[in-house]
C-alpha angles and dihedrals in degrees: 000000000000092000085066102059092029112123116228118292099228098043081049095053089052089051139061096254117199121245100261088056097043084061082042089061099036097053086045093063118096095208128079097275138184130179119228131197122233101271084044098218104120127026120243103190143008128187125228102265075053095056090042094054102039089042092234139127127245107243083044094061082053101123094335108158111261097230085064080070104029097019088176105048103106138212087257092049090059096060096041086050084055095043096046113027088216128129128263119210101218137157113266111195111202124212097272083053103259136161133224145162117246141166113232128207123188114204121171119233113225127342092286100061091221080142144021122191115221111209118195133179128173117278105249094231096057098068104108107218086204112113096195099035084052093053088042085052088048095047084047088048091053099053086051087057092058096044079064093065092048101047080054107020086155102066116093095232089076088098095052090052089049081067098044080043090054100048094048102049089046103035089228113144082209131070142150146175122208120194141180110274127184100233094054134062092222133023129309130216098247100170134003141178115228138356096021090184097065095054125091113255092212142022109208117221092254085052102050096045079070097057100060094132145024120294152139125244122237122204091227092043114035113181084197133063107290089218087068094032086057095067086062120031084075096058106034144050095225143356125207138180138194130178113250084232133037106286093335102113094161089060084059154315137218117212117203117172130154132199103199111034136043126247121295107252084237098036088131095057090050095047091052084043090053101046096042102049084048093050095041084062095045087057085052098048096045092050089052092050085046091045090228118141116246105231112126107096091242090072089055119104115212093194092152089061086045093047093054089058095059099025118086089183132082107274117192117191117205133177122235088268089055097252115151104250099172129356108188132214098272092051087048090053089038099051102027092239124108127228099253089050097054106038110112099018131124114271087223088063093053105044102046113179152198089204116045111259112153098055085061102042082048075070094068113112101206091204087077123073094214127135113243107204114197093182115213107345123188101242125192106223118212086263085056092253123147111234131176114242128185105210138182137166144215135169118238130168115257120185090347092307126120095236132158122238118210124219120209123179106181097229094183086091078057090055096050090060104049094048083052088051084063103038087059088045084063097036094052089052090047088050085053098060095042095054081055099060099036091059085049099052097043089072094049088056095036084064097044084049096057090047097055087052084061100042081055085056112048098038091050087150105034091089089185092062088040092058093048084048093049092052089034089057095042095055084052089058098045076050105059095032078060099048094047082056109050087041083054090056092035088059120077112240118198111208124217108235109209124157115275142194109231102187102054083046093057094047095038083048094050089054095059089049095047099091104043084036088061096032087065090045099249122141113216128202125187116191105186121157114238103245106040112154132244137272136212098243151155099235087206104052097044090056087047085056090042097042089049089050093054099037085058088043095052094041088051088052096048097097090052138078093215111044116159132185126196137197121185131178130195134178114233116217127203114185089339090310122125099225106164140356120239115222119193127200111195133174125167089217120133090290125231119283109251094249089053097052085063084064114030093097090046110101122257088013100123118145083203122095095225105044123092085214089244095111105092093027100071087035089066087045096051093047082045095061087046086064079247133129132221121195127175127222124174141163133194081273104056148323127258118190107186115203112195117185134168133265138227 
C-alpha cells in the first residue's frame, strides 16, 4: 500500500520531496488534488478523487491551464491562498462544462516552493436533495458531454465522452464500447467507464449476429455467449446493448450494465440517443479528415429533436444571432406560447424579464462548450404573469451549426411549495393552540353538563326549567361532539399502507351507499376498467375521504328529482408505465361559489349549519400521506373533485 511506506505529511510539506513521492502524497490524499508548478499555470498531477470529480483523464489533465478548471481564481487569489492557508469558495467547471460550487485550498510543497498542491471539495450547500432534479441535471450534463464532441468531433477522446455521456444520462457505473479491430475476427473493447476487468475483452461473430438490436440480458437468457455474460451477471443488475448503427452490430456495440440500480424505464430511447448522437459526430469528423462537404441529409444531426426525448424541462433552441430555431412542449407550457408561433423570433420578445437575462445570454461564446448557469429569473408569460424560471445555457451543435440550447425548469411550482410549507407551519401552530384549548374547555363543559343533570333532576315538575335544561344540554352536546373532533384533526394519524384492490373497495363502497343513495332519489353510476392495478393504501382512511365526498355530494342534490353521482376511474401512463390511478367525483348539484372553492380545503370552514368544516380538511390530509393529490372544480352545473394517487 503506498500509505505504508508513505513519510509523514507535514515533514514532507517543510522538504524538497522527489517526484515519486510527490504522486505518493498526492494519491494518498483523500481530497480532489492537483499538483501545480511554481509559476501555477498548468497542473502536473491529480490524483484519482481530481480526475472523478473534473470528468477528465489523466493524461488530459497533463499541463492543461488551470483556469480551464477554475476559470475565475485569479492571480491575486493565489497569493492570498499562500499567505493565509484559508479556503476560497470558487466555480470549478468540469469537462462536460459544468459548473459547480467548491471550496480551494493552496499548500507548498518543500522550502523551495518548486510545487504547491490545490486541494478542492464541493461546497456543502450546493448538493441539490432533490432525486429527480439530481437525475435531470445528469441527463443535462450528459448532453453537454456530447456537445463536446461536437464542438470538437475531430479529437480522438470522443470515444472516451460517449462513455461519460452514457453514464450520466443512464445512470449505469458500467459502460463499454467494442469495435472492429484487424487483428480479430469480431469486435474489441476499445474504451470503458468503470470496472475494465469485468468486461469482456471480445464479442465473437456468432455472438454479435445475436445483438442487432437493443436489448437487456437476462441471466436465464442470455442473447450473448454465456461464457462473456458470465463475467457480468455477478457483478451487475442488468446489462444492456445496443449497435452503434442501425442493425449493424459488427460495425459496433455499446455495453451498459449497473450493479446497484435497475434499468431506466427509457433506457432504449437513451441508448439510440446515445449512439446516434455519437455516430452522427464520427460522420462529421471522417468527412472533415477526408475534406469532403456534409450535405446529404444522412450527415445532419438533428440533436434538438434528440434532446426533447430525454429532456422534462423547457429546451429552446437559438441560433448565434438569438433567433428562435426549436421550443419544445414543456416551454410552451411553461411560457404560454406554441412552437409555430415562436420559430424564427427574436429570443428578447419571448423571454421577456424583470431581471435582465438576454444581455447576458447575448455573452455566451458558442465555440466553448461551457454551461452557463442564470440562477432563478422573473419571466412575463404570454398571459403577463410573472413566473420563476431557473435557466442555463450551453452551446451544442444542431444540424452542423454552433447554437445555444436553453434550459428552462418553472420553479413557480417550487414556489408553491414552499408558501404551503409555511402555510402548514402556521397551520400546525395554530392547531396547537387550538388542541389546547379544546382539552381545557372539555372539562369546563364536562362539568356544566353533569349540573344540569342535577338541576333535571331536582326541578322534574318545574317544565320551564326543563325546557332551559333540555337546550342547555343539547349545546353541550353540540360542544363536546366539536371538541372530539378538532382533537381528532389536531392528532397525527399514521396510516398503515397495505395493497389494495381499487377496484373491489369502490364497488364494495358504492353498495353500502345504494339505499340511502335511492331513498333520496339520487342515480349513481360507477365506470371503472377491469384490470386496473393496485395501490398502497389504508383501506379505512380512503373510505373516510370517499364516504365524506358522497355524503357532500348527496347533501348538495337533495333539493333536486334528477340527482346523479359519478365516479369515474382511469389508469395514467407514463411511457407505457401505469404510474398512478385517476379517481373523479362528479355530481350535477347547484356547484360551490368561486370564493368558496379557495377555502373549501381550509379547516372549520363549512358553509352548513351542522358541520364542524373538518370534513374536507382531513380528507386532503388522508389522500397527502398516500403520496396522492385532490383538487375541486365546479360550475354552476355540477362539482367534480379528482383524486389521483399513485400505483404499485
Amino acid at each position: 500500500m503506498k500509505s505504508s511506506r508513505l513519510p509523514k505529511l507535514n515533514k514532507i510539506l517543510k522538504r524538497t520531496p522527489g517526484k515519486q513521492e510527490v504522486w505518493d502524497i498526492i494519491e494518498f490524499l483523500p481530497q480532489p488534488t492537483f499538483l501545480l508548478g511554481s509559476d501555477f499555470d498548468a497542473i502536473l498531477m491529480s490524483n484519482d478523487e481530481a480526475r472523478k470529480m473534473v470528468l477528465y483523464q489523466s493524461n488530459e489533465l497533463e499541463n492543461l491551464p488551470l483556469r480551464s478548471i477554475f476559470p475565475f481564481i485569479e492571480e491575486s487569489d493565489i497569493s492570498h491562498l499562500l499567505s493565509s492557508k484559508q479556503t476560497k469558495s470558487t466555480t470549478l467547471v468540469q469537462h462536460s462544462g459544468m459548473q459547480i460550487n467548491v471550496n480551494v485550498q493552496l499548500r507548498p510543497i518543500g522550502n523551495q516552493n518548486h510545487w504547491s498542491l490545490l486541494t478542492f471539495e464541493k461546497d456543502g450547500g450546493f448538493k441539490d436533495s432533490n432525486p429527480f432534479r439530481e437525475r435531470e441535471n445528469q441527463k443535462w450534463q450528459a448532453i453537454q458531454i456530447l456537445s463536446k464532441i461536437g464542438l470538437n468531433p475531430e479529437k480522438t477522446n470522443s470515444e472516451s465522452l460517449l462513455l461519460q455521456a452514457g453514464s450520466h444520462l443512464t445512470g449505469a457505473n458500467l459502460l463499454g464500447l467494442y469495435l472492429p479491430a484487424s487483428s480479430e475476427n469480431g469486435l474489441v473493447l476499445v474504451n470503458s467507464w468503470g470496472k475494465k476487468d469485468i468486461l469482456p475483452r471480445t464479442f465473437s461473430t456468432k455472438e454479435i449476429k445475436q445483438l442487432n438490436m437493443f436489448q437487456i440480458w437476462k441471466t436465464d437468457k442470455n442473447s450473448a455467449n454465456k461464457s462473456n455474460a458470465s463475467l457480468l451477471t455477478d457483478y451487475s443488475k442488468y446489462i444492456a446493448t445496443i449497435p452503434l448503427n442501425d442493425n449493424t452490430p459488427m460495425k459496433g456495440i455499446l455495453l451498459v450494465a449497473d450493479n446497484q440500480n435497475s434499468p431506466p424505464i427509457d433506457l432504449n430511447e437513451q441508448l439510440n440517443y446515445l449512439v446516434t448522437t455519437f455516430s452522427s459526430y464520427k460522420k462529421i469528423s471522417k468527412s472533415i479528415k477526408n475534406s469532403t462537404e456534409i450535405s446529404t441529409p444522412t450527415t445532419q444531426i438533428s440533436l434538438g429533436n434528440s434532446i426533447e426525448n430525454i429532456i422534462s424541462d423547457g429546451l429552446i433552441l437559438v441560433s448565434d444571432d438569438l433567433e428562435i430555431i426549436n421550443f419544445n412542449s414543456p416551454a410552451e407550457d411553461s411560457l404560454g406560447y406554441t412552437n409555430s408561433e415562436v420559430v424564427g423570433e427574436r429570443l428578447e420578445d419571448i423571454l421577456i424579464g424583470i431581471d435582465s437575462i438576454i444581455s447576458r445570454i447575448q455573452k455566451i461564446t458558442l465555440s466553448e462548450s461551457l454551461m452557463h448557469d442564470f440562477g432563478n429569473v422573473r419571466i412575463r408569460r404570454r398571459d403577463s404573469h410573472s413566473i420563476l424560471l431557473h435557466i442555463r445555457a450551453i452551446p451544442i451543435v444542431y444540424d452542423e451549426k454552433n447554437i445555444l440550447a436553453i434550459l428552462i425548469s418553472d420553479r413557480s411550482k417550487h414556489e408553491e411549495i414552499l408558501a404551503e410549507a409555511n402555510r402548514l407551519k402556521e397551520q400546525a401552530m395554530l392547531g396547537e393552540l387550538t388542541a389546547t384549548f379544546a382539552h381545557e374547555v372539555r372539562n369546563p363543559i364536562n362539568n356544566i353538563s353533569t349540573s344540569l343533570q342535577l338541576l333535571e333532576i331536582k326541578h322534574p315538575d318545574d317544565e320551564e326549567i326543563q325546557k332551559q335544561i333540555g337546550r342547555m344540554k343539547h349545546d353541550c352536546d353540540r360542544l363536546t361532539v366539536l371538541i372530539n373532533k378538532i382533537l381528532s384533526y389536531s392528532k397525527i394519524t399514521e396510516h398503515i399502507l397495505i395493497p389494495l384492490d381499487f377496484k373491489i373497495f369502490i364497488e364494495n363502497l358504492m353498495d353500502s351507499w345504494q339505499y340511502r343513495l335511492e331513498r333520496e332519489k339520487i342515480e349513481s353510476r360507477l365506470n371503472i376498467p377491469e384490470g386496473m392495478p393496485k395501490i398502497n393504501a389504508d383501506e379505512n382512511a380512503l373510505e373516510q375521504v370517499f364516504a365524506n365526498l358522497i355524503s357532500n355530494a348527496a347533501r348538495a342534490m337533495r333539493e333536486q328529482d334528477n340527482g346523479v353521482l359519478g365516479i369515474k376511474v382511469e389508469s395514467v401512463e407514463d411511457k407505457g408505465v401505469i404510474r398512478h390511478i385517476n379517481i373523479i367525483i362528479s355530481d350535477n348539484g347547484p356547484g360551490i361559489p368561486k370564493d368558496i372553492q379557495e377555502k373549501i380545503f381550509k379547516p372549520f370552514f363549512t358553509t352548513n349549519n351542522d358541520g364542524t368544516g373538518l370534513g374536507l380538511a382531513v380528507s386532503k390530509r388522508i389522500i397527502s400521506s398516500h403520496n396522492g393529490e385532490i383538487t375541486l372544480k365546479s360550475f354552476p352545473a355540477g362539482t367534480i373533485f379528482n383524486i389521483k394517487l399513485p400505483t404499485i
